[in-house]
N, C-alpha and C positions, 0 to 999 in steps of 0.2 A: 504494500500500500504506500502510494507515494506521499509526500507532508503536505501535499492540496486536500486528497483524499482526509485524511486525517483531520485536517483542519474544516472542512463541511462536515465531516462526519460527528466534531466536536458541537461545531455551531448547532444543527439539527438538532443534537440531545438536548443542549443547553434552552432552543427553542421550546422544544417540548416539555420541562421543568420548569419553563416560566409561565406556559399557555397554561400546564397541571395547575400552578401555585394558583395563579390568577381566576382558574374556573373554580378554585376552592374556597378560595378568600372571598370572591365573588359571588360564592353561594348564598342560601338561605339557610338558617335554622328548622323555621318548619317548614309544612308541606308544602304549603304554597297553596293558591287558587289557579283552575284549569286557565282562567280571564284574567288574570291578572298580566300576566307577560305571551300575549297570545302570537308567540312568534311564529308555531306550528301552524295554526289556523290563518296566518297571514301569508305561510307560504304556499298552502292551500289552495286558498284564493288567489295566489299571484299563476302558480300552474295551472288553475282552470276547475278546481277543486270546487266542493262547497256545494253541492248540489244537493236537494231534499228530498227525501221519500216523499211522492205525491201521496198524501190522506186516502187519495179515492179509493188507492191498490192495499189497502188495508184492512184486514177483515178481524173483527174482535171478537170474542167468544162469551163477550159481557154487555149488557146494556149500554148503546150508543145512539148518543141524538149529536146529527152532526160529526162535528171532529171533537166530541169529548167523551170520555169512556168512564161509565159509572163500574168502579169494580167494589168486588164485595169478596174478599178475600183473595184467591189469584185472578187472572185474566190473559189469555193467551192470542198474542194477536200474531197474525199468519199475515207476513210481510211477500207481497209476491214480486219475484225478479225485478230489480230496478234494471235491470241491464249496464250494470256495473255500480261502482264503489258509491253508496250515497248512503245521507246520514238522517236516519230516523231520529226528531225533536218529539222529546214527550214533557209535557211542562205540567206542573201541579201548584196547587196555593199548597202545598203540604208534604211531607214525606213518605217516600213510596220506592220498592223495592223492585230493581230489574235485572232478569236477565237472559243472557242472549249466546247466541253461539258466536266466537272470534271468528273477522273474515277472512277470504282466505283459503288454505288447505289443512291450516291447524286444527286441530281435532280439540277443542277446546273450550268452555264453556266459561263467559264474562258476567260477576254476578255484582251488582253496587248497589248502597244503599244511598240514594239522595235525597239530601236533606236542604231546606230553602235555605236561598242565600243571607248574608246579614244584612244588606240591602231592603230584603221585602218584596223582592221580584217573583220570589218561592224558588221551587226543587226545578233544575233540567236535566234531561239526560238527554243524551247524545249516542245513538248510537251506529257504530258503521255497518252495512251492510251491504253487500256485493254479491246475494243470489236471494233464493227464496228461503222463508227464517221464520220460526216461531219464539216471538219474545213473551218471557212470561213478566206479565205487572203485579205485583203484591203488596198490599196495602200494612204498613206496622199496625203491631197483635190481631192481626184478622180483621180490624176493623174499615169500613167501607171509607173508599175515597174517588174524588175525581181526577182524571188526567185528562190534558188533551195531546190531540196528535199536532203536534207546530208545524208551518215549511220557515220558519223561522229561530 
């Protein structure tokens, strides 16, 4: 190895121990909010991203008027083909349990509990979906709640 070599190959690690320090120090403490620094969802959108489950292709397995879903314990809603990656919005004044199969080829299953924001705006969830999918909705202690389906 010649002392050019050497000398990049120094620079390079010493890079990488500053970008390390820098993304550490620069951290958070806690978890953070999904909204808070929405730099994924901006590049999303800069790619062409961002698209929504149309309501219509949604079929629920619980009382529904419109695009809101009265559930009473679980609720399985049967998400048909979007025809690629798009993101089913389900919004509540409340807290309510979903979950969903990872998109994808993973063999997987994604399950979150959302809780409204400290804002006042309530619980969202967001979820990806890239074929035909049955999400289940589940309301905390079995008790009955409303959701709606967003394109927002």
């Amino acid at each position: 190895m010649t002392g050019r070599q050497k000398l990049l190959l120094g620079a390079v690690g010493v890079l990488l121990v500053v970008l390390f320090v820098v993304a550490v120090g620069a951290g958070r403490a806690d978890r953070g909010r999904p909204g808070d620094a929405d730099a994924v969802g901006w590049l999303g959108r800069l790619a062409g991203g961002g698209a929504t489950v149309d309501p219509t292709t949604v079929r629920a397995e619980c009382d529904r008027t419109g695009d809101v879903l009265t559930v009473a314990g679980d609720c399985v809603l049967r998400v048909a083909d979007p025809g690629g990656l798009k993101t089913l919005v389900l919004r509540a004044p409340d807290a309510f349990t979903v979950t969903a199969p990872a998109p994808g080829d993973a063999d997987l299953t994604v399950r979150d509990d959302v809780e409204p924001a400290d804002d006042g705006t309530g619980a969202v969830a967001k979820i990806a979906v890239d074929r035909a999918a049955a999400v289940v909705l589940s309301c905390p202690g079995g008790a009955g709640c409303t959701v709606a389906i967003s394109t927002s």
